[in-house]
RODO-2510 file (C-alpha; in nm, 4 decimals, decimal comma):
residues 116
     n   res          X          Y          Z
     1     x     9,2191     9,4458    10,8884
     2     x     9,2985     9,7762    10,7697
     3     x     9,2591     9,8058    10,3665
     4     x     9,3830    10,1117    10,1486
     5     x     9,3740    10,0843     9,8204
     6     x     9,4519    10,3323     9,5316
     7     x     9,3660    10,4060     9,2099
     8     x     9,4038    10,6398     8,9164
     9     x     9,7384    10,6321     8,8430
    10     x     9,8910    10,6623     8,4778
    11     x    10,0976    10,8701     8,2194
    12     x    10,0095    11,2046     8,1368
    13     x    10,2195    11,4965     7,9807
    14     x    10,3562    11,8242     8,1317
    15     x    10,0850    12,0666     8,2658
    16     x     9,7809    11,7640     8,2463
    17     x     9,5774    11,6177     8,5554
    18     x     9,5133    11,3230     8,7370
    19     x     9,2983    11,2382     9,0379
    20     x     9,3943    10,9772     9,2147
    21     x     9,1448    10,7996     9,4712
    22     x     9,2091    10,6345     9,7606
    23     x     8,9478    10,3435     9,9137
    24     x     8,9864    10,2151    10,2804
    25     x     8,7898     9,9437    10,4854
    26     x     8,8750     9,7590    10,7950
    27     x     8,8709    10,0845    11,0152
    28     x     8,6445    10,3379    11,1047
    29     x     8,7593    10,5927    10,8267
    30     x     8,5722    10,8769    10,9394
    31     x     8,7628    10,8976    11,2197
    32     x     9,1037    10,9232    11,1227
    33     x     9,3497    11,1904    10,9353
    34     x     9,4482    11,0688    10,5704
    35     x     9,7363    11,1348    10,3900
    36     x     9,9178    11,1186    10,0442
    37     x    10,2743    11,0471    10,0187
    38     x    10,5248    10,9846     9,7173
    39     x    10,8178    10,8440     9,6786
    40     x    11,0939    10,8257     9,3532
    41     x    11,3195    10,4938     9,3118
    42     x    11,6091    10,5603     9,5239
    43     x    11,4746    10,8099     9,7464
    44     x    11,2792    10,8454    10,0094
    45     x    10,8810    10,8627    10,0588
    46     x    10,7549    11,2208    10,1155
    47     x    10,4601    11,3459    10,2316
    48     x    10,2523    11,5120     9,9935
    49     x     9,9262    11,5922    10,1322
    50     x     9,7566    11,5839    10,4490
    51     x     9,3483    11,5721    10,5567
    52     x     9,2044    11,5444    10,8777
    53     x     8,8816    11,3589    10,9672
    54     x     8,6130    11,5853    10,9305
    55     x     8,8352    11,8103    10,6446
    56     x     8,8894    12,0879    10,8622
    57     x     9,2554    12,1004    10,8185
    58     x     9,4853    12,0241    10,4926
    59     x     9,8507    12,0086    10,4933
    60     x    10,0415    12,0139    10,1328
    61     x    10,4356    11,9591    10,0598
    62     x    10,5574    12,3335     9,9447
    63     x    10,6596    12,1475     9,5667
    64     x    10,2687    12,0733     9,5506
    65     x    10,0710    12,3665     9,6600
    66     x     9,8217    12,5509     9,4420
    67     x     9,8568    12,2657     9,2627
    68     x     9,7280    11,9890     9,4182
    69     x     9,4108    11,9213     9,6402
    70     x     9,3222    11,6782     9,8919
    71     x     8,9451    11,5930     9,9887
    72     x     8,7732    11,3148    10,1400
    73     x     8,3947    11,1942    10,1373
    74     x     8,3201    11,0103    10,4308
    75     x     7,9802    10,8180    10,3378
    76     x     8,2104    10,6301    10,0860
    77     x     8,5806    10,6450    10,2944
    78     x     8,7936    10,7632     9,9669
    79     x     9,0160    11,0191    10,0014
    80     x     9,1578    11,1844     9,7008
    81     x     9,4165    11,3905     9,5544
    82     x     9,3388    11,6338     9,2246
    83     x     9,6961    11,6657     9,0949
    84     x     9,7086    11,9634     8,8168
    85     x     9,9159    12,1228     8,6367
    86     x    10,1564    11,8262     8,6607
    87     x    10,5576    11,8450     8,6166
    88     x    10,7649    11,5794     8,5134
    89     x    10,9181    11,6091     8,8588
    90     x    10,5783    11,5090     9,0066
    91     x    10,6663    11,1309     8,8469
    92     x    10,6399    10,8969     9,1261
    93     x    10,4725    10,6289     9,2772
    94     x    10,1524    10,7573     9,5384
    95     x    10,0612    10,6109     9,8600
    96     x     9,7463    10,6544    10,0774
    97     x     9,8754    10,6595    10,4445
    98     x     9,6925    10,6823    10,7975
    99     x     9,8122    10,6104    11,1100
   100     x     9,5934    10,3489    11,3050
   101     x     9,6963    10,2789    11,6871
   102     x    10,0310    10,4470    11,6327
   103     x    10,0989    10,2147    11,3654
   104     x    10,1666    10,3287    10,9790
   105     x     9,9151    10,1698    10,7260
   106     x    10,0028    10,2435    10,3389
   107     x     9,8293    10,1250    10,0457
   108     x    10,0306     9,9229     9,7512
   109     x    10,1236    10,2543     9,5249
   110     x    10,0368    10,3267     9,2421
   111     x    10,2292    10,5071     8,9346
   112     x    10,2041    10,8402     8,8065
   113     x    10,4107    10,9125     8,5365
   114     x    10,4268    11,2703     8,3856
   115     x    10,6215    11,2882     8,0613
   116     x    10,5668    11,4064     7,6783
***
Protein backbone atom coordinates (compact mmCIF):
# COMPACT_ATOMS: atom_id res chain seq x y z
CA UNK A 1 0.00 0.00 0.00
CA UNK A 2 0.91 3.43 -0.62
CA UNK A 3 3.46 4.85 2.20
CA UNK A 4 4.48 8.65 2.62
CA UNK A 5 6.23 9.52 5.27
CA UNK A 6 7.84 12.87 6.40
CA UNK A 7 10.45 14.13 8.21
CA UNK A 8 12.36 17.18 9.32
CA UNK A 9 10.06 19.06 11.02
CA UNK A 10 10.87 21.33 14.18
CA UNK A 11 11.18 24.91 15.72
CA UNK A 12 13.25 27.40 14.24
CA UNK A 13 13.21 31.31 14.54
CA UNK A 14 12.22 34.07 12.04
CA UNK A 15 14.34 34.16 8.80
CA UNK A 16 16.04 30.29 9.60
CA UNK A 17 15.61 27.04 7.35
CA UNK A 18 14.33 23.76 7.34
CA UNK A 19 14.21 20.97 4.78
CA UNK A 20 11.78 18.78 5.15
CA UNK A 21 11.91 15.23 3.32
CA UNK A 22 9.39 13.25 2.20
CA UNK A 23 9.86 9.10 1.74
CA UNK A 24 7.24 7.01 -0.26
CA UNK A 25 6.96 3.16 -1.01
CA UNK A 26 4.11 1.06 -2.11
CA UNK A 27 3.87 2.86 -5.60
CA UNK A 28 5.91 3.41 -8.41
CA UNK A 29 7.18 6.97 -7.28
CA UNK A 30 8.86 7.89 -10.31
CA UNK A 31 5.89 8.05 -11.96
CA UNK A 32 3.76 10.30 -10.24
CA UNK A 33 3.53 14.31 -9.44
CA UNK A 34 4.36 15.10 -5.64
CA UNK A 35 3.21 17.70 -3.66
CA UNK A 36 3.56 19.68 -0.31
CA UNK A 37 0.65 21.00 1.44
CA UNK A 38 0.08 22.81 4.93
CA UNK A 39 -2.44 23.31 6.95
CA UNK A 40 -2.96 25.68 10.47
CA UNK A 41 -5.46 24.33 13.33
CA UNK A 42 -8.72 25.59 12.28
CA UNK A 43 -8.14 26.12 8.76
CA UNK A 44 -7.89 24.50 5.90
CA UNK A 45 -4.92 22.46 4.12
CA UNK A 46 -3.23 24.46 1.32
CA UNK A 47 -1.15 23.57 -1.22
CA UNK A 48 2.24 24.65 -0.97
CA UNK A 49 4.33 23.16 -3.55
CA UNK A 50 3.97 21.15 -6.50
CA UNK A 51 6.62 18.62 -8.60
CA UNK A 52 5.98 16.57 -11.40
CA UNK A 53 7.57 13.17 -12.14
CA UNK A 54 10.54 13.73 -13.97
CA UNK A 55 10.91 17.62 -12.26
CA UNK A 56 10.09 19.34 -15.28
CA UNK A 57 7.43 21.43 -13.81
CA UNK A 58 7.12 23.11 -10.12
CA UNK A 59 4.16 24.83 -8.85
CA UNK A 60 4.57 27.08 -5.47
CA UNK A 61 1.66 28.89 -3.32
CA UNK A 62 2.34 32.86 -4.07
CA UNK A 63 3.03 33.21 0.19
CA UNK A 64 6.03 30.71 -0.56
CA UNK A 65 7.84 31.65 -3.65
CA UNK A 66 11.50 32.60 -3.78
CA UNK A 67 11.39 31.14 -0.73
CA UNK A 68 10.83 27.77 -0.84
CA UNK A 69 11.99 24.86 -3.23
CA UNK A 70 10.68 21.62 -4.14
CA UNK A 71 12.94 18.71 -5.65
CA UNK A 72 12.73 15.12 -5.87
CA UNK A 73 15.44 12.27 -6.43
CA UNK A 74 13.96 9.42 -7.93
CA UNK A 75 16.64 6.51 -7.28
CA UNK A 76 15.62 7.05 -3.56
CA UNK A 77 11.59 8.32 -4.04
CA UNK A 78 11.97 11.46 -1.46
CA UNK A 79 10.71 14.49 -2.39
CA UNK A 80 11.64 17.55 -0.51
CA UNK A 81 10.93 20.99 0.35
CA UNK A 82 13.98 23.66 1.31
CA UNK A 83 11.91 26.16 3.31
CA UNK A 84 14.12 29.54 3.87
CA UNK A 85 13.87 32.47 5.07
CA UNK A 86 11.00 31.25 7.29
CA UNK A 87 8.08 33.58 8.84
CA UNK A 88 6.24 32.88 11.76
CA UNK A 89 3.25 32.69 9.44
CA UNK A 90 4.90 29.68 7.73
CA UNK A 91 4.00 27.68 11.31
CA UNK A 92 2.08 24.73 10.35
CA UNK A 93 1.87 21.24 10.09
CA UNK A 94 3.38 19.75 6.33
CA UNK A 95 1.99 17.02 4.35
CA UNK A 96 3.46 15.02 1.40
CA UNK A 97 0.49 14.45 -1.04
CA UNK A 98 0.13 12.49 -4.49
CA UNK A 99 -2.70 11.45 -6.12
CA UNK A 100 -2.71 7.60 -6.91
CA UNK A 101 -5.77 6.25 -9.14
CA UNK A 102 -7.69 9.46 -8.54
CA UNK A 103 -7.45 8.88 -4.99
CA UNK A 104 -5.61 11.46 -2.41
CA UNK A 105 -2.69 9.80 -0.41
CA UNK A 106 -1.12 12.16 2.46
CA UNK A 107 1.51 11.36 4.80
CA UNK A 108 0.91 11.79 8.83
CA UNK A 109 2.29 15.67 9.08
CA UNK A 110 4.70 16.78 10.58
CA UNK A 111 5.30 20.23 12.60
CA UNK A 112 7.11 23.19 11.70
CA UNK A 113 7.10 25.73 14.06
CA UNK A 114 8.77 29.16 13.33
CA UNK A 115 8.99 31.41 16.37
CA UNK A 116 11.80 33.39 18.51
Amino acid sequence: QVSLVESGGGLVQPGGSLRLSCAASGFTFSRFSMGWYRQVLGKEREMVAQISSASSFTNYADSVKGRFTISRDNAKNTVYLQMNSLKPEDTAVYYCHTIINSRNSWGQGTQVTVSS
